[in-house]
C-alpha positions as CSV (number, residue, x, y, z in Angstrom):
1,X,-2.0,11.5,69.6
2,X,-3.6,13.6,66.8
3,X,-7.5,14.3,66.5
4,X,-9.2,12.4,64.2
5,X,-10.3,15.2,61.6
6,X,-13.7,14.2,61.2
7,X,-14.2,14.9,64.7
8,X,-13.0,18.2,64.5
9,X,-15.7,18.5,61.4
10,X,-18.8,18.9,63.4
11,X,-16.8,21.0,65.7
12,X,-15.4,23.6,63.6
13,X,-18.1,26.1,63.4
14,X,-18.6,26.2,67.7
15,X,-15.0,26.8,67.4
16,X,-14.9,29.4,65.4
17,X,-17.7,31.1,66.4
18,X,-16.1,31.4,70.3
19,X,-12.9,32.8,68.8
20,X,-15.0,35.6,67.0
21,X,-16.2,36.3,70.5
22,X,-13.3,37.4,71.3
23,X,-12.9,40.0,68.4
24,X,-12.4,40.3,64.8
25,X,-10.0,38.2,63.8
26,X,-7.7,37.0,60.2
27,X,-7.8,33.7,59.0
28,X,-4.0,32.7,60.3
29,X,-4.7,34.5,63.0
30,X,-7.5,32.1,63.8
31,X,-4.7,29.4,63.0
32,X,-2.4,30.5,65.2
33,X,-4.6,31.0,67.7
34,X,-6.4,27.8,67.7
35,X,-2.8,26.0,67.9
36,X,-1.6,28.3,70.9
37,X,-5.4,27.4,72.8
38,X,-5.6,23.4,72.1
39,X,-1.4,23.4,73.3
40,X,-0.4,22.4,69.5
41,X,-2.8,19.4,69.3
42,X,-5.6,21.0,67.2
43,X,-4.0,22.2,63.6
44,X,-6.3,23.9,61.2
45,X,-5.6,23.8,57.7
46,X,-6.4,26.6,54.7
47,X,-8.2,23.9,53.4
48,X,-10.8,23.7,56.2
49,X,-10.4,26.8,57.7
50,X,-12.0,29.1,55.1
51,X,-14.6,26.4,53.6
52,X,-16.2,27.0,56.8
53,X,-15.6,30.6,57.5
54,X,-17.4,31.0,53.8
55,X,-20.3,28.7,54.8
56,X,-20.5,31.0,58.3
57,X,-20.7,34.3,56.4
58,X,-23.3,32.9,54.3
59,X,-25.2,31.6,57.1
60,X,-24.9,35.3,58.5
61,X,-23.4,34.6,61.2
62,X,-20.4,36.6,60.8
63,X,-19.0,39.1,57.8
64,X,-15.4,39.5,56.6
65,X,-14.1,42.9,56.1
66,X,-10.7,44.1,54.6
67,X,-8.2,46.2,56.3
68,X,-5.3,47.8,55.3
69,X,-1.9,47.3,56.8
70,X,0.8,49.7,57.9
71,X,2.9,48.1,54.5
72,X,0.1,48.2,51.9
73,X,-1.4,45.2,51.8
74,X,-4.8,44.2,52.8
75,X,-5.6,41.6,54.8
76,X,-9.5,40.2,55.5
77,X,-10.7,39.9,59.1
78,X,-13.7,38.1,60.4
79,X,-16.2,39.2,63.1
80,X,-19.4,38.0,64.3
81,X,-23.0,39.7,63.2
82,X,-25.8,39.9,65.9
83,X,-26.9,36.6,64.9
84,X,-23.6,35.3,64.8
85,X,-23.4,36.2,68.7
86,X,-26.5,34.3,69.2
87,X,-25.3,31.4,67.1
88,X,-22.0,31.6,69.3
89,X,-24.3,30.8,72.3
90,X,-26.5,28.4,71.1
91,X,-23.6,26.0,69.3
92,X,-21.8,26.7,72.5
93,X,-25.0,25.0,74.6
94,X,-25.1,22.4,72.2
95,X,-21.4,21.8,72.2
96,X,-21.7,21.3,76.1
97,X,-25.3,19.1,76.0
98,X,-22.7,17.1,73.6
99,X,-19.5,16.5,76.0
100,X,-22.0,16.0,78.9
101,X,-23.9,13.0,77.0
102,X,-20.6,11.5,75.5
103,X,-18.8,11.3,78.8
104,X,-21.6,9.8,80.6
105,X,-21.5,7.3,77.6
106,X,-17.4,6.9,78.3
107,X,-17.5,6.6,81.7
Protein backbone atom coordinates (compact mmCIF):
# COMPACT_ATOMS: atom_id res chain seq x y z
CA UNK A 1 0.00 0.00 0.00
CA UNK A 2 1.57 3.47 -0.81
CA UNK A 3 2.31 6.31 1.92
CA UNK A 4 0.09 8.88 2.01
CA UNK A 5 2.38 11.86 0.83
CA UNK A 6 1.37 14.23 3.39
CA UNK A 7 2.72 12.02 5.87
CA UNK A 8 5.94 11.76 4.34
CA UNK A 9 5.75 15.86 4.44
CA UNK A 10 6.55 16.39 8.06
CA UNK A 11 8.99 13.61 7.64
CA UNK A 12 11.11 14.66 4.90
CA UNK A 13 13.58 16.90 6.53
CA UNK A 14 14.48 13.94 9.59
CA UNK A 15 14.94 11.95 6.50
CA UNK A 16 17.15 13.70 4.82
CA UNK A 17 19.07 14.99 7.33
CA UNK A 18 20.04 11.04 8.50
CA UNK A 19 21.02 10.37 4.95
CA UNK A 20 23.50 13.42 5.04
CA UNK A 21 24.88 11.65 8.08
CA UNK A 22 26.02 9.25 6.16
CA UNK A 23 28.04 11.57 3.65
CA UNK A 24 27.70 14.04 1.03
CA UNK A 25 25.36 13.00 -1.12
CA UNK A 26 23.51 14.04 -4.99
CA UNK A 27 20.02 14.57 -5.21
CA UNK A 28 19.16 11.10 -7.23
CA UNK A 29 21.42 9.68 -5.23
CA UNK A 30 19.35 10.55 -2.23
CA UNK A 31 16.47 9.04 -4.47
CA UNK A 32 17.85 6.05 -5.00
CA UNK A 33 18.89 5.58 -1.87
CA UNK A 34 15.76 6.39 -0.05
CA UNK A 35 13.96 3.71 -2.43
CA UNK A 36 16.73 0.97 -1.85
CA UNK A 37 16.34 1.77 2.43
CA UNK A 38 12.28 1.96 2.62
CA UNK A 39 12.35 -1.58 0.21
CA UNK A 40 10.65 0.47 -2.75
CA UNK A 41 7.77 1.83 -0.68
CA UNK A 42 9.01 5.35 -0.05
CA UNK A 43 9.43 7.25 -3.70
CA UNK A 44 10.77 10.69 -3.64
CA UNK A 45 10.01 12.98 -6.35
CA UNK A 46 12.20 16.09 -8.00
CA UNK A 47 9.33 17.83 -7.03
CA UNK A 48 9.72 17.42 -3.30
CA UNK A 49 13.02 16.38 -3.05
CA UNK A 50 14.85 19.69 -3.83
CA UNK A 51 12.00 22.12 -2.37
CA UNK A 52 13.27 20.78 0.82
CA UNK A 53 16.87 20.35 0.27
CA UNK A 54 16.63 24.34 -0.72
CA UNK A 55 14.61 25.13 2.51
CA UNK A 56 17.56 22.94 4.41
CA UNK A 57 20.39 24.91 2.97
CA UNK A 58 18.75 28.03 3.85
CA UNK A 59 17.99 26.91 7.22
CA UNK A 60 21.85 26.18 7.39
CA UNK A 61 21.65 23.07 8.01
CA UNK A 62 23.47 21.69 5.21
CA UNK A 63 25.33 23.37 1.94
CA UNK A 64 25.39 22.01 -1.65
CA UNK A 65 28.61 22.02 -3.44
CA UNK A 66 29.47 21.16 -7.19
CA UNK A 67 31.80 18.59 -8.30
CA UNK A 68 33.08 17.66 -11.35
CA UNK A 69 32.78 14.26 -12.96
CA UNK A 70 35.31 12.01 -14.66
CA UNK A 71 33.05 13.10 -18.22
CA UNK A 72 32.72 16.83 -17.68
CA UNK A 73 29.85 17.43 -16.21
CA UNK A 74 29.14 18.74 -12.82
CA UNK A 75 26.92 17.43 -10.61
CA UNK A 76 25.75 19.20 -7.00
CA UNK A 77 26.19 17.16 -3.78
CA UNK A 78 24.72 17.88 -0.36
CA UNK A 79 26.35 17.64 3.06
CA UNK A 80 25.48 18.51 6.43
CA UNK A 81 27.01 21.93 8.28
CA UNK A 82 27.84 21.71 12.07
CA UNK A 83 24.41 22.75 12.72
CA UNK A 84 23.00 20.46 10.33
CA UNK A 85 24.68 17.55 12.47
CA UNK A 86 22.89 18.93 15.48
CA UNK A 87 19.68 19.41 13.59
CA UNK A 88 20.17 15.57 12.41
CA UNK A 89 20.07 14.77 16.17
CA UNK A 90 17.47 16.70 17.44
CA UNK A 91 14.76 15.88 14.40
CA UNK A 92 15.99 12.42 14.99
CA UNK A 93 14.76 12.62 18.97
CA UNK A 94 11.79 14.19 17.91
CA UNK A 95 11.12 11.81 15.08
CA UNK A 96 11.39 8.91 17.85
CA UNK A 97 9.27 11.06 20.82
CA UNK A 98 6.75 10.98 17.64
CA UNK A 99 6.55 7.00 16.73
CA UNK A 100 6.70 6.33 20.57
CA UNK A 101 3.41 8.63 21.20
CA UNK A 102 1.62 7.42 18.02
CA UNK A 103 1.92 3.75 18.65
CA UNK A 104 0.89 3.95 22.15
CA UNK A 105 -2.12 5.86 20.60
CA UNK A 106 -2.48 2.69 17.95
CA UNK A 107 -2.15 0.06 20.14
Amino acid sequence: MPIDRELMKGSLDVLLLALLENGPMYGYQIVKEVRSRSEGLLDLKEGTLYPALHRLEKAGWIEGFWQARADGADRRYYRLTARGVAAAQQKRAEWRQLVAAMEGILR
